[in-house]
C-alpha positions as CSV (number, residue, x, y, z in Angstrom):
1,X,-77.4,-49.3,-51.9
2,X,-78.8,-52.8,-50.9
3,X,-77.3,-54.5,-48.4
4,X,-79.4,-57.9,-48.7
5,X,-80.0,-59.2,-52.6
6,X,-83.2,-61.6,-52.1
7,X,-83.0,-63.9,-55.0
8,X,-86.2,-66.5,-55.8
9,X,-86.2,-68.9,-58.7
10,X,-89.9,-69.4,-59.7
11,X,-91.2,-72.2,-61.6
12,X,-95.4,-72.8,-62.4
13,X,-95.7,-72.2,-58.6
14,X,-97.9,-68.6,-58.9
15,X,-100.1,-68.6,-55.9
16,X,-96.9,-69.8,-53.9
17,X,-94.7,-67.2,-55.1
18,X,-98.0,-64.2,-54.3
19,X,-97.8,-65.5,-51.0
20,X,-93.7,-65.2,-51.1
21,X,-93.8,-62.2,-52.5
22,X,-96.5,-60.5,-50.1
23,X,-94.7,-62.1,-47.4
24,X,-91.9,-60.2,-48.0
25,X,-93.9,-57.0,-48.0
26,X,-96.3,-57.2,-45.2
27,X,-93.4,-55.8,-43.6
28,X,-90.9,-55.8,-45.4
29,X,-87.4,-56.1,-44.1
30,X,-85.4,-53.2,-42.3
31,X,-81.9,-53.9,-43.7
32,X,-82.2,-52.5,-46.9
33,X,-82.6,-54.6,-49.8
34,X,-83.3,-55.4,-53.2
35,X,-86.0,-58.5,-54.7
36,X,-84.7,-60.2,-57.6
37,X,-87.3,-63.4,-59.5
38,X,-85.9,-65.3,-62.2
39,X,-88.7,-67.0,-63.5
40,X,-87.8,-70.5,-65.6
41,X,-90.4,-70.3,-68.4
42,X,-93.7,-71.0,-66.1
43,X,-96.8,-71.5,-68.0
44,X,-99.0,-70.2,-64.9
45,X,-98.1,-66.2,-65.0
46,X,-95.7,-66.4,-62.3
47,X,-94.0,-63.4,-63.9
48,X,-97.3,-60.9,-64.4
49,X,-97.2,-61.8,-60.1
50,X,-93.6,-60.7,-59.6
51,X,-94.0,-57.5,-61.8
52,X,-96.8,-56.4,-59.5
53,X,-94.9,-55.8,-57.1
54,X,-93.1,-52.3,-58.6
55,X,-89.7,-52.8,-56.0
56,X,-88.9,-56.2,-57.5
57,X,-86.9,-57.2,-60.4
58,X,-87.5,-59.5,-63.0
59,X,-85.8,-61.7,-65.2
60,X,-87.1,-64.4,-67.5
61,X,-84.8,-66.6,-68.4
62,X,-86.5,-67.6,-71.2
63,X,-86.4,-71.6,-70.7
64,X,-86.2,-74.0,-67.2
65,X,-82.8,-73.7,-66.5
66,X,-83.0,-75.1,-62.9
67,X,-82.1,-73.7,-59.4
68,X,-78.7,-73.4,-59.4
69,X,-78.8,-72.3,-63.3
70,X,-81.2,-69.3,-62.4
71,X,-80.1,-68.4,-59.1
72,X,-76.8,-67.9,-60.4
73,X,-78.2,-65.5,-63.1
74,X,-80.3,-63.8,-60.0
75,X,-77.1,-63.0,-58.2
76,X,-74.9,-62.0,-61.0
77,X,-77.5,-59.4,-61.3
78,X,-78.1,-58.6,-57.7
79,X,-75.4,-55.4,-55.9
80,X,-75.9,-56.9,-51.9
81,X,-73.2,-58.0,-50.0
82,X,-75.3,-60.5,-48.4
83,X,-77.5,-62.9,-50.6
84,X,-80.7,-64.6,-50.0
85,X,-81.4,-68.0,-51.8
86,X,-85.3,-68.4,-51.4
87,X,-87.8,-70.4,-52.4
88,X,-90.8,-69.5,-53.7
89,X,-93.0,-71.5,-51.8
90,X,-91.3,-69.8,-48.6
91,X,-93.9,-67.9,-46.4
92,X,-91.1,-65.2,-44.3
93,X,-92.8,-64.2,-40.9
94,X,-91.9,-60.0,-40.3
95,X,-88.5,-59.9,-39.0
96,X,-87.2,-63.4,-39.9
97,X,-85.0,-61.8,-42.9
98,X,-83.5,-59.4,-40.8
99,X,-82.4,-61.9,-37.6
100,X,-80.7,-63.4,-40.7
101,X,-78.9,-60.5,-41.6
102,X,-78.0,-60.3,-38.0
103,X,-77.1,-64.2,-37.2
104,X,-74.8,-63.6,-40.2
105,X,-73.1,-60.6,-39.1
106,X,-72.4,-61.3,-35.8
107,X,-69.6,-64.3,-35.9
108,X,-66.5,-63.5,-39.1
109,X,-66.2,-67.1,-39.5
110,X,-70.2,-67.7,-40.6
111,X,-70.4,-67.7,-44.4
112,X,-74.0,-69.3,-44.5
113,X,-76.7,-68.9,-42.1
114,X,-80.1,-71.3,-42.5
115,X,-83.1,-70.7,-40.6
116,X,-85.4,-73.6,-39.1
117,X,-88.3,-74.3,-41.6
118,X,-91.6,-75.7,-40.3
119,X,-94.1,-76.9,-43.0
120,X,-98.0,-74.7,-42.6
121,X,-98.6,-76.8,-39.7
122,X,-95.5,-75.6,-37.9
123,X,-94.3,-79.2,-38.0
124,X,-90.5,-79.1,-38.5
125,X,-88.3,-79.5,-41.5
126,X,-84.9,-81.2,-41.6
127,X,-83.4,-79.0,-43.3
128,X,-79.9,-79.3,-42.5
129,X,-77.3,-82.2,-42.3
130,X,-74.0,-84.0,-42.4
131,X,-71.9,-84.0,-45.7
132,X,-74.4,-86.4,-48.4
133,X,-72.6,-90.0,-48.8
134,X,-74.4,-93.5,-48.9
135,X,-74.9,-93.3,-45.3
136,X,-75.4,-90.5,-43.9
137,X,-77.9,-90.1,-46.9
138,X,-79.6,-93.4,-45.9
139,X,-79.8,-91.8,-42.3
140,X,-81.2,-88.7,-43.5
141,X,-84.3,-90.0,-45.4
142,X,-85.4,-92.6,-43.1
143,X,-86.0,-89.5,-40.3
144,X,-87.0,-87.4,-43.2
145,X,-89.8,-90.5,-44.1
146,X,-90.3,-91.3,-40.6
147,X,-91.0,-87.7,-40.1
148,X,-93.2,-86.8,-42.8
149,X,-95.2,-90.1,-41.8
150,X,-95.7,-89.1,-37.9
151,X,-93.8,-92.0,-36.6
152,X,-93.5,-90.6,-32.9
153,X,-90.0,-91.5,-32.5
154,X,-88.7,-89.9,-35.2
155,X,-90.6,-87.3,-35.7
156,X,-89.4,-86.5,-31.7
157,X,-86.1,-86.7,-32.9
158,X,-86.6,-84.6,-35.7
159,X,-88.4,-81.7,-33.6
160,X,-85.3,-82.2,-31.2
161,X,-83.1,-81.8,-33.3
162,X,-84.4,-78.9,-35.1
163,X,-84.4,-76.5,-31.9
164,X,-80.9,-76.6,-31.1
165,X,-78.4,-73.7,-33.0
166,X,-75.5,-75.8,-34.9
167,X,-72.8,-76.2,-37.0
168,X,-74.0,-78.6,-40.0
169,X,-72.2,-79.4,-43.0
170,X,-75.4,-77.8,-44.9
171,X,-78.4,-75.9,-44.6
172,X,-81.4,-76.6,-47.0
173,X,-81.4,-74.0,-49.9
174,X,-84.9,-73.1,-49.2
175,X,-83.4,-70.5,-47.3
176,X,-80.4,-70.0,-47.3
177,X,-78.3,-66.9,-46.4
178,X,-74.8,-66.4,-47.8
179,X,-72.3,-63.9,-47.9
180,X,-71.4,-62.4,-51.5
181,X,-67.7,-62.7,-51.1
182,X,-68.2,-66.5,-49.8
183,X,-70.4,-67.5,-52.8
184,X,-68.1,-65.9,-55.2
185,X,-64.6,-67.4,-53.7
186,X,-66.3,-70.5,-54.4
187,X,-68.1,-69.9,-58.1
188,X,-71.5,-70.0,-57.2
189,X,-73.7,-72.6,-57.7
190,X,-72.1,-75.1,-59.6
191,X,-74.9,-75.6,-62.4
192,X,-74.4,-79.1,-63.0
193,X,-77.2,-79.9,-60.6
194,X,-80.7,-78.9,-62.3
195,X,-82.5,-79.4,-59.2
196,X,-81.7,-80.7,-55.6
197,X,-78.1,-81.4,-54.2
198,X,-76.7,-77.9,-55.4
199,X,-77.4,-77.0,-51.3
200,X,-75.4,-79.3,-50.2
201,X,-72.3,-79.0,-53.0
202,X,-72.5,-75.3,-52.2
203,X,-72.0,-75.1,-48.5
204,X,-69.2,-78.3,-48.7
205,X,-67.1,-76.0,-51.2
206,X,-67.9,-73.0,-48.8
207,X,-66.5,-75.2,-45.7
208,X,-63.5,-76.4,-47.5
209,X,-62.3,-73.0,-47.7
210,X,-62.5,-73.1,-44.1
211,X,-65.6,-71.0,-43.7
212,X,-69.1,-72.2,-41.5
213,X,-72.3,-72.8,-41.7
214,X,-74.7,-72.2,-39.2
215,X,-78.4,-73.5,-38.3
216,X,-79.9,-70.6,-36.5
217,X,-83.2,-72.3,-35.1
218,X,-84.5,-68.9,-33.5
219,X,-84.9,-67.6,-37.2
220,X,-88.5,-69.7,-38.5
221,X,-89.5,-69.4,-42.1
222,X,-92.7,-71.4,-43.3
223,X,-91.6,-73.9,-46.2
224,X,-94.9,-75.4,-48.3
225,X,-92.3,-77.8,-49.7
226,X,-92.3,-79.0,-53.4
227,X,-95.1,-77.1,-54.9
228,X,-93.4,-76.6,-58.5
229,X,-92.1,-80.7,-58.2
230,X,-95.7,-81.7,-57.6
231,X,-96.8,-80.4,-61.3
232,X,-94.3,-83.0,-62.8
233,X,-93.9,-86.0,-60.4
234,X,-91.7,-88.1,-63.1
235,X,-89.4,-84.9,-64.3
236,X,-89.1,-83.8,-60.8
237,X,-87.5,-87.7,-59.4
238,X,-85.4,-88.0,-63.1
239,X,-83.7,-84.6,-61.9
240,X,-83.3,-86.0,-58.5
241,X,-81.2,-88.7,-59.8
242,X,-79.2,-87.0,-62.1
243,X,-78.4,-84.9,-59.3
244,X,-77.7,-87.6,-57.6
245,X,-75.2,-88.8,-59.7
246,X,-73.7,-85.7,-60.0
247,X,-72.9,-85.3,-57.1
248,X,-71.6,-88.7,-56.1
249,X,-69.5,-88.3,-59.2
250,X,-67.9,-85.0,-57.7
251,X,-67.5,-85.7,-54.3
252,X,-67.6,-89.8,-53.9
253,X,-66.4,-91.1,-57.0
254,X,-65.8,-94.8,-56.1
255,X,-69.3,-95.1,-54.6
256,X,-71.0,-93.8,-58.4
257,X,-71.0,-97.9,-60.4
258,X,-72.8,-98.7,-57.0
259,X,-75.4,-96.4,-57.3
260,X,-75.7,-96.6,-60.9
261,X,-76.4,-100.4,-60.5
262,X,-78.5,-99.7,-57.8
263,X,-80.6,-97.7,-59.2
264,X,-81.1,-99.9,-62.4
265,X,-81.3,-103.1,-60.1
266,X,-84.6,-101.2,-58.7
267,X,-86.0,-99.6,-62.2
268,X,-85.1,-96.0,-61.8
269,X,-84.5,-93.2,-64.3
């Protein structure tokens, strides 16, 4: 019986998901485990690359239902007590799945463990954070910019901060390891978010049942970042900001007319 259920939503991203997949393989992991892809209708034949691998389970769901959507589905048909959000433009180095497993295990009070991602430079990801609001969101993306612009000073900070083991409010869902029992207290994903801010939402309805997260930085896991986005710029930013919205409608209801007329003042969808 699987312990660990790896679950990978795959969207027109095949080369990115061959390298996932062989990843995963070259070894794969000692705790015993199962490989579920739930492929969102790609166009590329990122499904005829999952089914070669004869150990991993497919599912098409049969239109693009969008992360949270399709992971959900992944997980209600995975058995592992321990559940493995991935991306699919994730490369896992040997043994990084299984210090997981262990970071997990070792402290009761951990519901979600997130590893540090680097991009294929090794260049560091900020991948965790403080709970989303106006500012710690504004905070976020000016290191996250500085950052991917190699401003020194941020980009210093961001490295800093990156190698240090932590307590965040959230961990990226790039990776992201969770305990069955946790995800399920809490119902999942909530699959109002199509794409981006469903992290986030998940680990702050994790934490208010007084569960942690934990940023394990001795866990790496190489992150190519946004390959699927890239093949629809405009689609990608319109779900962006109807996640957006979502989510500031959820959690920080007086602040939503004030980004609504925000982002009309400046043109957005």
């Amino acid at each position: 019986m699987p312990v660990l259920s790896i679950i990978i939503v795959s969207f027109n991203a095949r080369d990115d998901l061959a390298r996932c997949l062989t990843s995963l393989h070259s070894p794969a992991p000692d705790t015993p485990h199962e490989i579920i892809v739930v492929d969102n209708a790609s166009s590329d034949g990122s499904i005829d690359v999952a089914r070669h691998w004869p150990d991993v389970r497919t599912f098409e769901a049969g239109a693009n239902l969008g992360f949270a959507r399709a992971s959900n589905l992944g997980i209600r048909a995975s058995v592992g007590d321990v559940l493995l959000l991935l991306n699919g433009d994730t490369v896992v180095p040997p043994g990084a799945v299984d210090r997981l497993v262990q970071e997990v295990q070792r402290d009761d009070d951990v519901a979600v463990v997130g590893p540090r991602l680097v991009d294929s430079e090794g260049r560091a990801e900020l991948s965790f954070g403080s709970m989303m609001g106006p500012f710690n969101e504004l905070g976020q993306k000016l290191l996250v910019r500085g950052h991917e612009h190699r401003l020194p000073i941020l980009s210093g900070m961001v490295e800093r901060l990156t190698k240090r083991p932590r307590y965040p409010d959230w961990v990226s869902g790039a990776c992201l390891l969770v305990r069955r029992a946790d995800a399920e207290a809490v119902g999942l994903l909530d699959e109002r978010f199509f794409m981006y801010a469903e992290d986030v939402d998940f680990c702050a309805a994790i934490r208010a049942r007084g569960r942690r997260i934990r940023f394990a930085p001795a866990v790496t896991v190489v992150h190519r970042r946004g390959r699927s986005a890239a093949t629809a710029r405009p689609a990608t930013e319109r779900a962006y900001r109807r996640s957006q919205l979502a989510f500031y409608s959820k959690h920080h209801p007086r602040w939503t007319p004030i980004l609504r007329l925000y982002l009309r003042l400046r043109g957005l969808p």
